[in-house]
C-alpha positions as CSV (number, residue, x, y, z in Angstrom):
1,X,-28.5,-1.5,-7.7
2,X,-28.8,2.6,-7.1
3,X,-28.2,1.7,-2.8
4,X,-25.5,-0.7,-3.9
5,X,-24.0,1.8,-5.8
6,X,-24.4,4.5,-3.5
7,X,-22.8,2.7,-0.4
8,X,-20.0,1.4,-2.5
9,X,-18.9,5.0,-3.8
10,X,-20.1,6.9,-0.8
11,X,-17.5,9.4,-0.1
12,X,-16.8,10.5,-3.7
13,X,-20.0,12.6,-3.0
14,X,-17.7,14.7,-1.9
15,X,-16.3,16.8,-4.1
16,X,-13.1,17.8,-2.5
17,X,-12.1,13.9,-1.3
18,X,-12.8,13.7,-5.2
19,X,-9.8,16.4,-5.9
20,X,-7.6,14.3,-3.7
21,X,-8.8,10.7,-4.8
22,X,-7.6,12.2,-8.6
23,X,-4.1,13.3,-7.7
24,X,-3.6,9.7,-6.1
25,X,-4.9,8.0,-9.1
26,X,-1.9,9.5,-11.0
27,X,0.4,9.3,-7.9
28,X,-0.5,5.6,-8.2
29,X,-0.3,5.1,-11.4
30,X,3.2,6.5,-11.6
31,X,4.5,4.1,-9.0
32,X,2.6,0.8,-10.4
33,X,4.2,1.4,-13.7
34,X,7.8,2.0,-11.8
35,X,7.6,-0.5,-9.0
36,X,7.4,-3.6,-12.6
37,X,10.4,-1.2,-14.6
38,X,12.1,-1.2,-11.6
39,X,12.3,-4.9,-10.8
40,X,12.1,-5.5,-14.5
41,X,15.6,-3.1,-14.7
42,X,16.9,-4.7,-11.5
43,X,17.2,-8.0,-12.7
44,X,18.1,-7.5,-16.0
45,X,21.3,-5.9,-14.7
46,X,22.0,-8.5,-12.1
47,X,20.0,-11.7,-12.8
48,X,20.0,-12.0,-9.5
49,X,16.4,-12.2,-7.0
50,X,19.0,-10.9,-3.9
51,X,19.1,-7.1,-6.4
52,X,15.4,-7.6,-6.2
53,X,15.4,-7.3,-2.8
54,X,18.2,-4.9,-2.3
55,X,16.5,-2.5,-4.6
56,X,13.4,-3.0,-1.9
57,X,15.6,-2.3,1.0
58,X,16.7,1.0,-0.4
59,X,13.1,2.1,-0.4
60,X,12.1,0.8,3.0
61,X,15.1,1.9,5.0
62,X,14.0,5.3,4.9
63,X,10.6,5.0,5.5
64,X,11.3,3.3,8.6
65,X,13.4,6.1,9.5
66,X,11.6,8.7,8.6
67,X,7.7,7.1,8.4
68,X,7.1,7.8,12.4
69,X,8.3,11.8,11.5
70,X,6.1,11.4,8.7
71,X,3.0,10.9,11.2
72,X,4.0,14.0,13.4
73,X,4.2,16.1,10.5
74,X,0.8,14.7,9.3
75,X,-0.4,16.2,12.4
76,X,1.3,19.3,12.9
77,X,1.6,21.2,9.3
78,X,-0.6,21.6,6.6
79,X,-1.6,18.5,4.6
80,X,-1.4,20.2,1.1
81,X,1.7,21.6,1.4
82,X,3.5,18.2,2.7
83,X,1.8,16.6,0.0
84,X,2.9,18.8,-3.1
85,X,6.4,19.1,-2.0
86,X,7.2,15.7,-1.4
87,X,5.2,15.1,-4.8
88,X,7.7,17.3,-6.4
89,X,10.7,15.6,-4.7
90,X,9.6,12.0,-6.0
91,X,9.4,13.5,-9.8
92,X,12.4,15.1,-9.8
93,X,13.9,11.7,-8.6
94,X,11.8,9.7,-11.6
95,X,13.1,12.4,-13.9
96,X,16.7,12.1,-12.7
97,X,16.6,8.2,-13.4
98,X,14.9,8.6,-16.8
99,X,17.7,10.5,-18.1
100,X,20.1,8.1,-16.9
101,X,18.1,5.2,-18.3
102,X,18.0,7.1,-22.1
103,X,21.7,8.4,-22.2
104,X,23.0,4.7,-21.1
105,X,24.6,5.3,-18.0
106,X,22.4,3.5,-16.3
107,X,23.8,1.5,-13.0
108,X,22.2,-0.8,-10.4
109,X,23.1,1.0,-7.5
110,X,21.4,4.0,-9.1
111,X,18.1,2.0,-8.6
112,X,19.3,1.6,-4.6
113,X,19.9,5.8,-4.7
114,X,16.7,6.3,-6.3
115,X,14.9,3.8,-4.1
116,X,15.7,5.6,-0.8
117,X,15.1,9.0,-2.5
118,X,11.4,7.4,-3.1
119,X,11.2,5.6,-0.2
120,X,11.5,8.7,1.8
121,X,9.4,11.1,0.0
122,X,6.2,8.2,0.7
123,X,7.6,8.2,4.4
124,X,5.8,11.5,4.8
125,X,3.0,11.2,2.1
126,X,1.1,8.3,3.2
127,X,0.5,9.5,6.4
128,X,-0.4,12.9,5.0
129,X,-2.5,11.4,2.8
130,X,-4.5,8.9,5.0
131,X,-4.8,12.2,7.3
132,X,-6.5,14.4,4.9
133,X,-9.0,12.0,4.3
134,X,-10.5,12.7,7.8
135,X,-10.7,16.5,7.1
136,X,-12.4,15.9,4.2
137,X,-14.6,13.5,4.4
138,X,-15.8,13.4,8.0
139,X,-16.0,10.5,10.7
140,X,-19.1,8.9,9.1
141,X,-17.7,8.2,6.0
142,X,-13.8,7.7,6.7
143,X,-14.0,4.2,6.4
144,X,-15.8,4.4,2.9
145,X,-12.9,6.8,1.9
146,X,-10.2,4.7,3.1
147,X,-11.2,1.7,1.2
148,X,-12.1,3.7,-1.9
149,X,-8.3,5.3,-1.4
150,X,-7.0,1.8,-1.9
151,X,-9.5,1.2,-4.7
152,X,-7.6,3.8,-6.8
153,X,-4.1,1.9,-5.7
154,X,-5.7,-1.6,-6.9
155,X,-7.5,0.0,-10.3
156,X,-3.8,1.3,-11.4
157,X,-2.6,-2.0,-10.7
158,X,-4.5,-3.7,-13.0
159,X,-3.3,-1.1,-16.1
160,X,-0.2,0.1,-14.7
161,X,2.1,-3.1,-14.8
162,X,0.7,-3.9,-18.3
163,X,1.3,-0.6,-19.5
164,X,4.6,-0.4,-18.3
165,X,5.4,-4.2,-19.8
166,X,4.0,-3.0,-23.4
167,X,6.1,-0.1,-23.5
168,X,8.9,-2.1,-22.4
169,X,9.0,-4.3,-25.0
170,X,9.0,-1.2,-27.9
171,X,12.2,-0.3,-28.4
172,X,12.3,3.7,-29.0
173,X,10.0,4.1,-25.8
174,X,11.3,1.2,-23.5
175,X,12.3,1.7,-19.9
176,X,13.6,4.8,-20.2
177,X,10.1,6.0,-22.1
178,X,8.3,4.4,-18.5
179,X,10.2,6.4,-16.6
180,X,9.4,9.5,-18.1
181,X,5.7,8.2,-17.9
182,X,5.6,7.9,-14.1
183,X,7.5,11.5,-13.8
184,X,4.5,12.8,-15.0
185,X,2.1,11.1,-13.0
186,X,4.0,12.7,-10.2
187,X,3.3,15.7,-11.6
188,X,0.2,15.6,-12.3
189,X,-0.6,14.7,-8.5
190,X,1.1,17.4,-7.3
191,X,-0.3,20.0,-9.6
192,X,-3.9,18.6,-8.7
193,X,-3.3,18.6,-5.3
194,X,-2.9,22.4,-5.0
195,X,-6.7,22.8,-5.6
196,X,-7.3,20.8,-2.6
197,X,-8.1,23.4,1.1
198,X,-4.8,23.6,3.2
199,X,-5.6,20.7,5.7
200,X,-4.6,22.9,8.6
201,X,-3.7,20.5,11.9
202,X,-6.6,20.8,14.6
203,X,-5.4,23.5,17.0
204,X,-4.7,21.8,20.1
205,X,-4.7,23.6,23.8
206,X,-1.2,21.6,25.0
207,X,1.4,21.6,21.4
208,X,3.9,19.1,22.3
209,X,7.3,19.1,20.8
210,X,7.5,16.9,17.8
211,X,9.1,14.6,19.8
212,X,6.7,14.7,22.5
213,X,3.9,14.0,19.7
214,X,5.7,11.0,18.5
215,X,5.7,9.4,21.6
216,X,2.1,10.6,22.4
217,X,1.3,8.6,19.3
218,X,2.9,5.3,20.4
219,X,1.4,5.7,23.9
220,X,-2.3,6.4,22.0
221,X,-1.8,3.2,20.5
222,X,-0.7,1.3,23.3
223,X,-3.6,2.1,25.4
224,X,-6.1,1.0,22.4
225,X,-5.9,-2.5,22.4
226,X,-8.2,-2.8,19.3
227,X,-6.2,-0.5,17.3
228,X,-2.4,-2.7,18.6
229,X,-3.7,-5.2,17.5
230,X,-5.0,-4.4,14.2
231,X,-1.4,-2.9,13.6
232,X,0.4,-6.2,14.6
233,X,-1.4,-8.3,12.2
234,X,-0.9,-5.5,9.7
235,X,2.4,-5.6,10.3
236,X,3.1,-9.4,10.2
237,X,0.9,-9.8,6.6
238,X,2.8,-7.1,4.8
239,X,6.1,-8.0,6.2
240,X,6.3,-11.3,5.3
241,X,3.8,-11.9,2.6
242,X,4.0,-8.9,0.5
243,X,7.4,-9.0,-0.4
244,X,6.3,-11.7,-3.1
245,X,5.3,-8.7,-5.4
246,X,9.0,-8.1,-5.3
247,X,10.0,-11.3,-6.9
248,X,7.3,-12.0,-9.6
249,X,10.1,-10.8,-12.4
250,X,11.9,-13.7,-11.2
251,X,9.1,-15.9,-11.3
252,X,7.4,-15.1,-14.7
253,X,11.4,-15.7,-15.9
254,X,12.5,-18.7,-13.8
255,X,9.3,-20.4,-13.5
256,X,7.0,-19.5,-16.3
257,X,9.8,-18.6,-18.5
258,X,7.8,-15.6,-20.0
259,X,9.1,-12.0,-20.6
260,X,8.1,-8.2,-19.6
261,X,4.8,-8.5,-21.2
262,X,3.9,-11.7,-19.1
263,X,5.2,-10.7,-15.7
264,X,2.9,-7.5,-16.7
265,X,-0.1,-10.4,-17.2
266,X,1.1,-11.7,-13.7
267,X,0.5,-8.5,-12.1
268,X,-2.4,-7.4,-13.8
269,X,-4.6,-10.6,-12.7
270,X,-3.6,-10.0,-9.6
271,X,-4.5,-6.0,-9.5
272,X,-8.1,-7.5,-11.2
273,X,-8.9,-9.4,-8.1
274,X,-7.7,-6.9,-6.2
275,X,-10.0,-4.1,-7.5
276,X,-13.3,-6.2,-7.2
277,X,-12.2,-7.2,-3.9
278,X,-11.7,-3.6,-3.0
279,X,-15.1,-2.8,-4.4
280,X,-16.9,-5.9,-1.9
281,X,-15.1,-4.4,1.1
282,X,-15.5,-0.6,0.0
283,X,-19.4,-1.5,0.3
284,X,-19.2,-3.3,3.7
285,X,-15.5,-1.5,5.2
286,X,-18.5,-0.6,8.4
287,X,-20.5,-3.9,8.9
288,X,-20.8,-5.2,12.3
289,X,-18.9,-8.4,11.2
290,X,-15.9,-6.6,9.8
291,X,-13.8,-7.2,12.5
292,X,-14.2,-11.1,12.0
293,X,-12.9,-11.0,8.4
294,X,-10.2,-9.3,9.1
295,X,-8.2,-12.2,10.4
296,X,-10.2,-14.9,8.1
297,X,-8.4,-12.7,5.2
298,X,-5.1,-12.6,6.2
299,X,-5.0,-16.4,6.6
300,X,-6.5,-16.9,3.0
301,X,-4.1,-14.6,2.0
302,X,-1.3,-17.0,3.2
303,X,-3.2,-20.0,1.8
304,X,-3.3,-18.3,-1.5
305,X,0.6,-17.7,-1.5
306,X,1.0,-21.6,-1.0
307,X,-1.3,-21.9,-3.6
308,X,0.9,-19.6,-6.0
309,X,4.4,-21.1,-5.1
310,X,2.5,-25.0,-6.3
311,X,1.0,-23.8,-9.5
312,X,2.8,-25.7,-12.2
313,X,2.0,-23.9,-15.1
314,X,1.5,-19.9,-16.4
315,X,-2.3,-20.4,-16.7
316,X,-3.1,-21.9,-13.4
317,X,-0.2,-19.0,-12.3
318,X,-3.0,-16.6,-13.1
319,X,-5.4,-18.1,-12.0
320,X,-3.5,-18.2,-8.9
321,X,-2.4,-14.6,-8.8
322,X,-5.9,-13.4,-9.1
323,X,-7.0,-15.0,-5.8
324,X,-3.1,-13.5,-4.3
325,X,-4.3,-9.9,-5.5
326,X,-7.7,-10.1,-4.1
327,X,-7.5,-11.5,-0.9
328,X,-4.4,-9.8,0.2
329,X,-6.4,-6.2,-1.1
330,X,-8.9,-7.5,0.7
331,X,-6.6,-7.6,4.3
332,X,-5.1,-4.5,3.8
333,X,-8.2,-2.7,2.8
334,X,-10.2,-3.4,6.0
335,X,-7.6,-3.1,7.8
336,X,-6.9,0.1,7.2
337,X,-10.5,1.3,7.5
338,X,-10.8,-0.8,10.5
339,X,-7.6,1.5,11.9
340,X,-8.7,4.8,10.7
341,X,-12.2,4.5,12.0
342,X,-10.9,3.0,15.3
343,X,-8.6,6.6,15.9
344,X,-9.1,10.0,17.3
345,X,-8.6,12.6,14.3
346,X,-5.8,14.4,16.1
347,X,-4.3,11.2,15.8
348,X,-5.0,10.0,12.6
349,X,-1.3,10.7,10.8
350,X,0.7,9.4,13.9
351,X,-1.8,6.5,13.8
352,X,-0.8,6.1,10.0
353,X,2.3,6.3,10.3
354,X,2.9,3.4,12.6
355,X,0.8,1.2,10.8
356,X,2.3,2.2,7.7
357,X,5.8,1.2,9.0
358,X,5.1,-2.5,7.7
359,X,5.9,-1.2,4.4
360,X,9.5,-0.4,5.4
361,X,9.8,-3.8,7.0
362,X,8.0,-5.3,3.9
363,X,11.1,-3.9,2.0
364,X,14.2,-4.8,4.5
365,X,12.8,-8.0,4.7
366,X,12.8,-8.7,1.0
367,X,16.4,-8.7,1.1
368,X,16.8,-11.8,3.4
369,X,13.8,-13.4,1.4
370,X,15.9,-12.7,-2.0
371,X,18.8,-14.7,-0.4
372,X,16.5,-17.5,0.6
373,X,14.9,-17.2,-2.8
374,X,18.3,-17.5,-4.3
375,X,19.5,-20.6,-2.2
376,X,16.3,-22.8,-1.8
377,X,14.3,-22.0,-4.8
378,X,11.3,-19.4,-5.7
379,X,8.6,-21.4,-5.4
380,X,9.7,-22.6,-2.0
381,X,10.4,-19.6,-0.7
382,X,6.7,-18.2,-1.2
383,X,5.5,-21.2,0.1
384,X,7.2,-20.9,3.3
385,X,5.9,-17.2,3.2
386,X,2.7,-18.2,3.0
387,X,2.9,-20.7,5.3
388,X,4.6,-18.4,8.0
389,X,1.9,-15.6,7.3
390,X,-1.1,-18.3,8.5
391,X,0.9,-19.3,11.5
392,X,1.3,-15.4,12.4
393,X,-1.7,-14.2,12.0
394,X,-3.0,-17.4,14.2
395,X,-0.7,-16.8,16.4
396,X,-1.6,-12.9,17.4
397,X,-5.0,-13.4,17.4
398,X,-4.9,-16.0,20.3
399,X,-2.2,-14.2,22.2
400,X,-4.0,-10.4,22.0
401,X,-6.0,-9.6,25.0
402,X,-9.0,-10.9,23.9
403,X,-11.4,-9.0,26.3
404,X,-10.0,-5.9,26.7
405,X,-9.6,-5.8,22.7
406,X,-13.6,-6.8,22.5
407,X,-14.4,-4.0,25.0
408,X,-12.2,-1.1,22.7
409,X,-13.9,-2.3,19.8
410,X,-17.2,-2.1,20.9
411,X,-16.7,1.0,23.2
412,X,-18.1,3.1,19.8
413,X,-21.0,2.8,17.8
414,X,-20.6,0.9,14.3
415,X,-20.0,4.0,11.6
416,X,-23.4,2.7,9.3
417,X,-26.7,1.4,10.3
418,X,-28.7,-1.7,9.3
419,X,-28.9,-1.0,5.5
420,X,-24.9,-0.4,5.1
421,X,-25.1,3.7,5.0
422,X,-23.2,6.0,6.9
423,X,-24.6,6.6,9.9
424,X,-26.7,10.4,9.1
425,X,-25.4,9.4,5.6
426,X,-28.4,10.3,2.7
């Protein structure tokens, strides 16, 4: 039980990766309990799934704008500073919607302002973020951190949305009270982050322009097949599966017919088996055989949406949702790892950055979902998601360049030995 243990929480050993993991807890934690007010607020101003997925658009626009500059400025200022200020600029913007929320003034393209505000100020901290884990941490353990990172995303997950639906539903806090809630979270990542060393970018002998960095990204990526190719499923899972987070108020009201505190329910069963998914892959992010479940995962992930869209009542919803949460934590957790541990450091925010830009699509693509949503039907519209993430994921792996991916894979040594520990880990 102690080894279990000990490979499964491997990098909190450290006690400045602990500093950072903290200050995302919160950072996470503020956004789980916005991302349900948000859609919660959305559609109770519009009844409509299309506001659902124009409040998404506002928030990925910008970071696929901006998410590339993001990576460059990972790599080319200090992490801690990037990571505080844009802390500060997402509070201000959760504070600024509060206010509007309590006075009554309240509007939905507010939500589309405040969306694009929040979507770029995550353009440049996820990459910042993913970065500093490398400094920190070390190459023997990055893939333990990575994994443990999105362990703290999944654990807020399961309190966040039913914390946000309680409060909701008591009237002299509701969703102006939430909003005030996640304002501090921001807060409190930001203040906890200036304890954490300055995460100054490794010198380099040849400092490109920041233009000339982007582009040395794109091309470091290009000429890894390995790494393309776990960015291309990444990108295909996330862009067309995830977006069914962004409709779940529509179907806990359409569907189940159940209110804030049920869509909360929803989401919480999902973050569950998304946190002791997390944990299984947190213990194992380095095994030999990774690379094999990381395509097996994104098709169950697909299968598990189909499931979803045919469950006919709110039990076997949950039931469903559970099996959603966990297996699409699952993908995106070793994928992650898999990409991180796959990377130069030098190149670890550009690297990010253009992984991370399947968020940005995950949100302009919601949009054209909502529409589809609104003509054919919910549940048939997560089907065909479902359905269409399978065939895509299928798809890539049979087209990538099978041998030269095998050869980058394999061109470095796995990061733990035989027993599951970091390689030199004790």
């Amino acid at each position: 039980m102690g080894s279990y243990f000990g490979r499964t929480f491997y990098a909190l050993g450290n006690g400045q990766y602990r500093i950072l993991w903290f200050g995302t807890l919160f950072s996470f934690l503020g956004m789980q309990m916005q991302v349900m007010a948000r859609g919660y607020l959305a559609y109770d101003l519009t009844h409509r799934n299309s506001a659902l997925g124009g409040v998404m658009l506002a928030f990925g626009i910008p970071q696929l704008v901006l998410g590339l500059w993001g990576g460059v400025l990972a790599d080319r200022v200090p992490k801690r500073r990037l990571l505080v200020f844009c802390h500060a600029i997402v509070a201000a913007n959760s504070a600024w919607l509060a206010f509007m929320i309590a006075t009554g003034r309240v509007e939905f393209w507010m939500l589309i302002v405040a969306g694009f505000i929040q979507g770029g100020g995550f353009a440049f901290i996820g990459p910042a973020r993913q970065a500093f884990i490398s400094d920190l941490v070390g190459k023997e353990a990055i893939g333990n951190a990575v994994v443990l990172q999105q362990l703290s995303m999944n654990s807020t997950r399961v309190i966040g949305p039913s914390l946000a639906g309680t409060f909701i539903a008591i009237s002299f806090i509701g969703i102006g009270g939430v909003y005030v809630m996640t304002t501090l979270g921001f807060v409190i990542a930001a203040v906890t982050m200036l304890r954490l060393p300055p995460g100054n970018p490794i010198p380099r002998a040849n400092r490109l322009s920041a233009l000339g960095d982007m582009r040395a990204g794109l091309s470091y990526v290009k000429g890894r097949p390995a790494v393309a190719i776990l960015i291309l499923t990444s990108f295909m899972v996330v862009m067309i599966g995830f977006p069914y987070q962004s409709f779940l108020p529509s179907v806990a009201r359409d569907v189940y017919h159940v209110d804030a505190g049920g869509l909360g329910n929803l989401q919480s069963v999902g973050a569950v088996g998304a946190v002791i998914a997390t944990v299984v892959v947190a213990t194992y992010a380095g095994h030999s055989r990774a690379w094999f479940f990381q395509p097996v995962l994104g098709v169950a992930f697909g299968v598990s949406l189909m499931v979803l869209a045919l469950a006919p009542h709110f039990i076997t919803g949950l039931l469903a949702m559970f099996f959603v949460g966990g297996l699409a934590s699952s993908f995106q957790s070793l994928n992650n790892s898999l990409t991180m541990s796959m990377s130069d450091q030098e190149y670890h925010g550009r690297v990010q950055s253009i992984s991370m830009l399947s968020w940005s699509l995950f949100g302009i693509v919601a949009l054209p979902i909502g529409m589809v949503a609104d003509r054919i039907g919910i549940r048939e519209t997560i089907s065909l998601m479902g359905a269409t993430v399978i065939l895509a994921v299928i798809i890539i792996q049979a087209a990538g360049r099978i041998r030269n991916v095998a050869e980058d894979r394999y061109a470095r040594p796995p990061l733990r030995d035989s027993s599951g520990m970091p390689a030199g880990g004790h």
